[in-house]
Structures are given as structure tokens and as C-alpha cells.
C-alpha positions, 0 to 999 in steps of 0.5 A: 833592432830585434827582440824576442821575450826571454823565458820567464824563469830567465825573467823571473831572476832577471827582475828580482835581481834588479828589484824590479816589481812589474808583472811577469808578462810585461817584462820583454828583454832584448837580446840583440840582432836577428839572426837572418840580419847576421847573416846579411851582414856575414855574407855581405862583407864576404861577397864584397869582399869577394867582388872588390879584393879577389881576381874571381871578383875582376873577372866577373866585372869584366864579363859583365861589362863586355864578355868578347872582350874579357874572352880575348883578355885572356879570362876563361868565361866559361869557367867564371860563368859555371862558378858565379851560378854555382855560387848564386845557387848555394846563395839561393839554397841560403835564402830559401833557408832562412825563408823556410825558418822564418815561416815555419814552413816550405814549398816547392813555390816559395818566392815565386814572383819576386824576380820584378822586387829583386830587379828593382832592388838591384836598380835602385841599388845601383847595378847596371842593366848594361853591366859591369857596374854595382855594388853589394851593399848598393844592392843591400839597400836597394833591398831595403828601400822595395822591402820598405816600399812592399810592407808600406803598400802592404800596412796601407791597404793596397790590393796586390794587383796595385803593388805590382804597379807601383813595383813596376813603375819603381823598376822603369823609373829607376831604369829611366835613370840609369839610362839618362846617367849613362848618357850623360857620363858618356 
């Protein structure tokens, strides 16, 4: 999945241990996952886990799917409410992290216009714009097939107008979808 060149000392015993006759340079040894990808996978089996086995999770379905209703089923909203945006601001703190890591630096804009990406992904992954209904590992995916649809525009060639096109038309496609789905399940 991802690898990384090893010190060429480490290498150096590395190939005369197992009588390897290459050039020092052309030796590259893997070393398993990225560490963002371990990451990925830690805070998505938490947060399903979260969403799915917990009382907290319920709720926040609840209010998602009719917040009059889960106000008069007992749930306090405005107190799930004050607790799902602080939970998404320490997950945004993670992110703006592990996006400051990898490009070795920060800005006060980083990520700035990503909010159409990050609505698609969560689209195509299955989340509802009428609420109540999504999954993590739907929205991982989702995430997946925008990243994997962002870098292709990108190896391609496409100019950056051309990507918030193809972006936009995803999003109302997959928006079209959901709303012809929910017609038909009613």
C-alpha cells in the first residue's frame, strides 16, 4: 500500500544478510500502511462503532431524520447538537493535522473549497440530503471514488475550472439518485 526507502545503512545489512548483490540505490523495502491510512481505519471503527452500538449514535439519527420529533421523543437536541460539532471540530483539528504533515507545511486556508468534494463523497457514499440515513465506511468510499476521480482529472490534464464541472455534475447526479431512490422506496 505504501512504501518508504529504509536507511541505507538498514539496507546495507538488510541485502548482505540475504546476499543480495544490487546497488545500494535500487534496493526499496516496504514497510507496510501509511500512517494517515491507520489513522482512517482507527477513527472509522470508532466513529461506526460510535454511530451504530451507542445511545449518542441513536440520537444523532434521530435528530438527523426529524429534529421535532426527536425533541418530543424525549432526546435533548440541543445538547447532542453542542456534542456532534465538537466532535467534528476535534475531527477537523485531526485532519487539518495530517494535512499540515503531509505537506509539510500550514495555512490559515488550507482545504479551502473542498466542501463541494467532501459533499459528493458523502452523496456517493450513501448519506441522505433528507437525513437520518448514511454509514461511515459508506462515506469512506464515497471519499475514495472523489479522491480517485480528483487525481485522474488531475494526471489527465484537466484544467481546475473543468474539475469543479465534472465535481459538480457527480454531486447532481448523485443527488438525482438519491431522490428518485427515496420516491421509490416510499
Amino acid at each position: 500500500v505504501n512504501s518508504y526507502p529504509w536507511p541505507k545503512g538498514i539496507v546495507r545489512q538488510y541485502a548482505t544478510a540475504n546476499n543480495i548483490q544490487t546497488p545500494i540505490n535500487e534496493i526499496f523495502i516496504s514497510h507496510g500502511f501509511a500512517i494517515p491510512v491507520i489513522i482512517l481505519l482507527a477513527v472509522g471503527v470508532g466513529m461506526t462503532f460510535l454511530a451504530t452500538r451507542t445511545k449518542f449514535g441513536r440520537y444523532v439519527f434521530a435528530i438527523g431524520g426529524n429534529p421535532e420529533a426527536a425533541e418530543l421523543a424525549g432526546i435533548a437536541t440541543r445538547w447532542v447538537t453542542v456534542r456532534i460539532f465538537a466532535l467534528m471540530g476535534m475531527l477537523c483539528g485531526l485532519s487539518a493535522v495530517i494535512a499540515s504533515a503531509r505537506l509539510n507545511s500550514a495555512t490559515n486556508n488550507l482545504g479551502t473549497l473542498d466542501e463541494l468534494y467532501v459533499i459528493a463523497a458523502a452523496v456517493i457514499g450513501g448519506t441522505s440530503f433528507s437525513g437520518g440515513i448514511g454509514t461511515i465506511y459508506g462515506a469512506i468510499l464515497g471519499a475514495v471514488v472523489m479522491q480517485s476521480l480528483q487525481t485522474g482529472m488531475v494526471l489527465i490534464g484537466f484544467d481546475a475550472a473543468i474539475q469543479q464541472i465534472v465535481v459538480g455534475t457527480v454531486l447532481v447526479f448523485a443527488v438525482w439518485v438519491d431522490t428518485v431512490y427515496r420516491k421509490r422506496s416510499k
